[in-house]
C-alpha positions in Angstrom: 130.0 101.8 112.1 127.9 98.2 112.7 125.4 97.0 110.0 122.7 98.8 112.1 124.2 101.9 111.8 124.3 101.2 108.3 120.7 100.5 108.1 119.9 104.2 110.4 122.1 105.6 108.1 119.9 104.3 105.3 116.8 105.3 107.0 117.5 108.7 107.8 118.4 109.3 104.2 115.3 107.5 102.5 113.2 109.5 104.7 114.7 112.5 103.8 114.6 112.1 100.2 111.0 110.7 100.5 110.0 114.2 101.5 110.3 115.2 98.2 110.0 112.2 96.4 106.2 110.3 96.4 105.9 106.4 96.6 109.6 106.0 94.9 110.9 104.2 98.1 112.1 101.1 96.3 113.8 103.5 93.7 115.6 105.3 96.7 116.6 102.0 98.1 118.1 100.9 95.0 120.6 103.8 94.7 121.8 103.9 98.8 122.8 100.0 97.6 124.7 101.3 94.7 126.0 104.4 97.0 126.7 101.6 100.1 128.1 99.2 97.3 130.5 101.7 95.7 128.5 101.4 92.2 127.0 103.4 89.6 123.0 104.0 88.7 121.7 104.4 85.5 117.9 105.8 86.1 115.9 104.7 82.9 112.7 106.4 82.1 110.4 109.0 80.3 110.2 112.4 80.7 109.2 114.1 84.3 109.1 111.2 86.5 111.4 112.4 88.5 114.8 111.6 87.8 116.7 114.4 88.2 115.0 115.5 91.6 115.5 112.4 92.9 119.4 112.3 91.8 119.4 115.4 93.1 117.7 115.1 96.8 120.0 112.4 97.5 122.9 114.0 96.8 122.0 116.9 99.4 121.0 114.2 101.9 124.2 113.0 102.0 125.8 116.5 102.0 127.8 115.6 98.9 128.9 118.3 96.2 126.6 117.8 93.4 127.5 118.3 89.8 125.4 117.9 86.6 125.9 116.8 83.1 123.6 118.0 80.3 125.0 115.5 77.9 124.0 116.9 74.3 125.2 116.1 70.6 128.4 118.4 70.4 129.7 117.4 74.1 133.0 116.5 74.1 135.1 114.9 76.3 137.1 118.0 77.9 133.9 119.0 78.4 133.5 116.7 81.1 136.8 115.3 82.5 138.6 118.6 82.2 140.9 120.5 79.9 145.0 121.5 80.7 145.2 125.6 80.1 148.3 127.1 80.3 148.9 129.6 82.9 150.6 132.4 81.7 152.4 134.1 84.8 154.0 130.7 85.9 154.3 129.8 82.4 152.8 125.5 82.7 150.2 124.0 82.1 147.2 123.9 84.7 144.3 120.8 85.3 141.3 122.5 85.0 138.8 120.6 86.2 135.4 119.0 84.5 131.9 118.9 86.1 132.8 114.8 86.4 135.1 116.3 89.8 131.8 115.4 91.8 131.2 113.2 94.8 127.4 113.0 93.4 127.5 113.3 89.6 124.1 113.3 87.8 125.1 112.4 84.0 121.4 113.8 82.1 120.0 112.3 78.9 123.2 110.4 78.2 122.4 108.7 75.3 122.1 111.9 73.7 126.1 112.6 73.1 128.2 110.9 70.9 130.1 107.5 71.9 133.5 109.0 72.0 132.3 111.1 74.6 130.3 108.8 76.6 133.5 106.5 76.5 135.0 109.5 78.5 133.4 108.5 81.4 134.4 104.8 81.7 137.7 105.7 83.4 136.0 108.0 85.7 133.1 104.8 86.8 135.6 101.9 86.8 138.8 103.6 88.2 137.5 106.3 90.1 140.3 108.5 88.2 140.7 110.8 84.8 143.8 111.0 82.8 144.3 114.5 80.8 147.4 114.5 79.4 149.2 111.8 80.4 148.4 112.6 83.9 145.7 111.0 86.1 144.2 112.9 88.6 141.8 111.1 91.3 138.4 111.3 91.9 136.6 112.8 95.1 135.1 110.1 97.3 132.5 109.2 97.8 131.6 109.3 94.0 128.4 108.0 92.3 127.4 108.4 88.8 123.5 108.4 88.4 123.2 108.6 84.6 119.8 109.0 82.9 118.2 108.6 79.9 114.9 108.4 77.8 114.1 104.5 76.6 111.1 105.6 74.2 113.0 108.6 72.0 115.5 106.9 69.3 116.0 110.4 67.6 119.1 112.1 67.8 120.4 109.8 70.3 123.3 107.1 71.0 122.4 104.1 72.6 125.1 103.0 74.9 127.2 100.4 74.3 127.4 96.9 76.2 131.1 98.0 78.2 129.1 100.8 79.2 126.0 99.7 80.3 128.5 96.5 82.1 129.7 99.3 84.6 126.5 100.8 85.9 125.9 98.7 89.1 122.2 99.0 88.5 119.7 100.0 86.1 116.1 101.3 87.8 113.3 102.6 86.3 110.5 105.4 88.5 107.1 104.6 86.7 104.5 107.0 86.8 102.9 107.4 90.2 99.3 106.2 91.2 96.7 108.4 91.6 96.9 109.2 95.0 100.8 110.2 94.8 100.6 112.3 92.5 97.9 114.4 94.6 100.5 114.6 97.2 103.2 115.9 94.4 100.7 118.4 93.8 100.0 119.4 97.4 103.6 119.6 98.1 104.4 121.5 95.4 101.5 124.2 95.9 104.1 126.9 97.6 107.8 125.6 96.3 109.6 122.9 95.7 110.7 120.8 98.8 114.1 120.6 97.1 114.6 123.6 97.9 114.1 123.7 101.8 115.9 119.7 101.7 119.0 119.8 104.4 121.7 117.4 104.7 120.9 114.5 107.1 124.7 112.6 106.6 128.0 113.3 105.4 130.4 111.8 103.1 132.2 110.6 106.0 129.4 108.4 106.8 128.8 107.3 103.3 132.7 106.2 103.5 132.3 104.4 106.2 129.3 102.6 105.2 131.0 101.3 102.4 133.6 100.0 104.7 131.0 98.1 106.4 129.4 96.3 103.2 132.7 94.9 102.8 132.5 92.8 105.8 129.0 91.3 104.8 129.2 87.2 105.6 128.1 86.4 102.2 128.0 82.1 102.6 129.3 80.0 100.5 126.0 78.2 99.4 124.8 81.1 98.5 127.6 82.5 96.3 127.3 78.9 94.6 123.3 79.8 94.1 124.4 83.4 92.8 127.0 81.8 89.6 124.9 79.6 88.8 122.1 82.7 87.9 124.8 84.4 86.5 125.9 81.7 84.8 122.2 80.8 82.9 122.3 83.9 81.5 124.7 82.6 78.9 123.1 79.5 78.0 119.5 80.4 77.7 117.8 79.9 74.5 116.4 83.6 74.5 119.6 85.5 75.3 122.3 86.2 72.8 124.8 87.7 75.2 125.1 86.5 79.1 126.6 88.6 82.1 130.2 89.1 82.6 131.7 88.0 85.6 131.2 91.4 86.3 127.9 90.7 86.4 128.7 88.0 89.2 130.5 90.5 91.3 128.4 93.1 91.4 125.4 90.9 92.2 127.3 89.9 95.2 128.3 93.6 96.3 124.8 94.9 95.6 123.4 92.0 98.2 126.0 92.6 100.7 124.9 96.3 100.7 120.8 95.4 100.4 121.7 93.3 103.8 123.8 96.0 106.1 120.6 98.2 104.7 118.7 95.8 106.2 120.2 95.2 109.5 121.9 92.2 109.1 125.6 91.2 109.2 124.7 88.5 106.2 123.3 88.2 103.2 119.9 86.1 102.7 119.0 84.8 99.8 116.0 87.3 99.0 119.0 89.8 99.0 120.4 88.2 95.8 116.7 87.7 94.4 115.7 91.1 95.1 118.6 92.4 93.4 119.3 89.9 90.2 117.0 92.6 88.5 118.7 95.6 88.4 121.8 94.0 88.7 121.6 91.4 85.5 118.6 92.8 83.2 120.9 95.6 81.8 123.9 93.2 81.0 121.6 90.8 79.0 121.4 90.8 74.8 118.3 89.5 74.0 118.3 87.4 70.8 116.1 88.8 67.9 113.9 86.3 68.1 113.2 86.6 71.7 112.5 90.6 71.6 109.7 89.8 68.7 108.1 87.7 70.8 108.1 90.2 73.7 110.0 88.7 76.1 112.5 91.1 77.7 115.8 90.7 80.0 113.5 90.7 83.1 111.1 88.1 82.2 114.5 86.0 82.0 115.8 86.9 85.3 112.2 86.5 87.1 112.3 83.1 85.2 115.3 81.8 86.5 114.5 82.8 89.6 111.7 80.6 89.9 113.5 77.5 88.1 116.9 77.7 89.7 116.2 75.9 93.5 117.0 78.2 96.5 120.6 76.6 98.7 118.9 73.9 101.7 117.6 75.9 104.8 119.6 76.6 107.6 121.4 79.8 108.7 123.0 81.6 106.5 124.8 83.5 109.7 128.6 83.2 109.6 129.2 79.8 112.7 
């Protein structure tokens, strides 16, 4: 597979998931880079925007097993990675295994379970394995976590902690649609839900080996200089308390990589890394006190750097 079979690939899937998802194209995008890219989603929003369709559609686009999570207060972590039972007739002990066994896993509401059980999944997202028992037991692939959560209700929940928020490759948020979309969701949903007449249009195997083709990316070295040195602004700006990692730093570089095979190309440009500072780097910032009382939020920092930090000299960015 060539990076324009990655970007048909890409295309056949968005347009598949758009038939049941209205005006969310840029949403959709977003997660075929995390899927393409080999990252995790978290989807932050209110109520009934869509979330959980859209986790959903895409998972049956890609003709991936889908599992879901309903995380709530008294989850606990066998709950989700899986419990040993012992089988009787052959006398051992048998892996039995959690809804986290997925090659699409859709983790609902989770800020609403308790921190020892979100910490459950950090194994699963960084090393693609769980361990029950002393004994690990790998992961399906392709795997993506799309985890999503409420920003607006504080009761009863757990806000996640920075080392988990650090491994979701992205944060995105839906919005409400306009007018004239949500007309359309009401026109499509007249007889049924278009979910439920959705067919694959891909298979893992093609996921795979998009991923495989991301990897080879020609990411220049001007440009990875131009990507630190955002990265590395975040830790010495007056409004931010906490800077990204150098996680941070790599997954803005995987997440352009995969933007650019979506697009076509067999290198990066350096709207790919502007395009995707956003929901790469606002969700690893800690904005100071200070800052937040004043209104000015993790994004208006990246969109300001952005515009201050000067772009590499022109030229081609095209491996020579």
């Amino acid at each position: 597979m060539d990076d324009l079979r990655v970007q048909e690939l890409a295309g056949r899937v968005l347009g598949n998931v758009e038939r049941v998802m209205v005006g969310k194209r840029a949403a959709i995008e977003a997660i075929l880079v995390a899927m393409f890219a080999g990252g995790h989603v978290l989807v932050e929003d209110v109520p009934g925007v869509g979330k959980t369709t859209l986790v959903r559609a895409t998972a049956v686009s890609v003709g991936c097993e889908f599992r879901r999570i309903q995380f709530t207060p008294d989850l606990l972590p066998s709950d989700v990675i899986g419990i040993s039972l012992f089988h009787q007739p052959s006398g051992e002990f048998r892996f039995q295994p959690g809804p986290i066994m997925g090659q699409v896993v859709l983790a609902d509401e989770i800020n609403r379970t308790s921190p020892k059980t979100q910490s459950s999944l950090l194994e699963a997202m960084e090393e693609r394995q769980v361990t029950v028992d002393g004994r690990s037991y790998p992961l399906p692939e392709p795997f993506l976590l799309l985890a999503t959560q409420n920003p607006v209700e504080y009761e009863g929940t757990f806000p996640l902690p920075e080392a988990q928020l650090d491994r979701f490759l992205l944060r995105i948020r839906l919005g409400y649609p306009g007018p004239a979309e949500e007309r359309e969701v009401l026109s499509r949903l007249e007889r049924e839900h278009p979910l439920q007449a959705l067919k694959a249009v891909a298979g893992p195997a093609e996921v795979l080996a998009a991923q495989a083709e991301v990897k080879k990316i020609f990411f220049h070295h001007d440009l990875r200089a131009y990507l630190v040195r955002i990265v590395e602004r975040t830790r010495n700006h007056a409004d931010v308390f906490l800077g990204a990692s150098p996680r941070g730093s790599i997954a803005l570089f995987r997440s352009a990589r995969a933007l650019a095979a979506i697009r076509g190309r067999q290198f990066v440009l350096p709207d790919d890394v502007k395009a995707m500072a956003g929901p790469v780097l606002s969700h690893r910032l800690l904005m100071r006190a200070e800052a937040e009382l004043r209104g000015v939020t993790a994004e208006n920092v990246i969109e300001g750097l952005l515009r201050e930090i000067p772009v590499p000299p022109g030229g081609s960015y095209a491996p020579h």
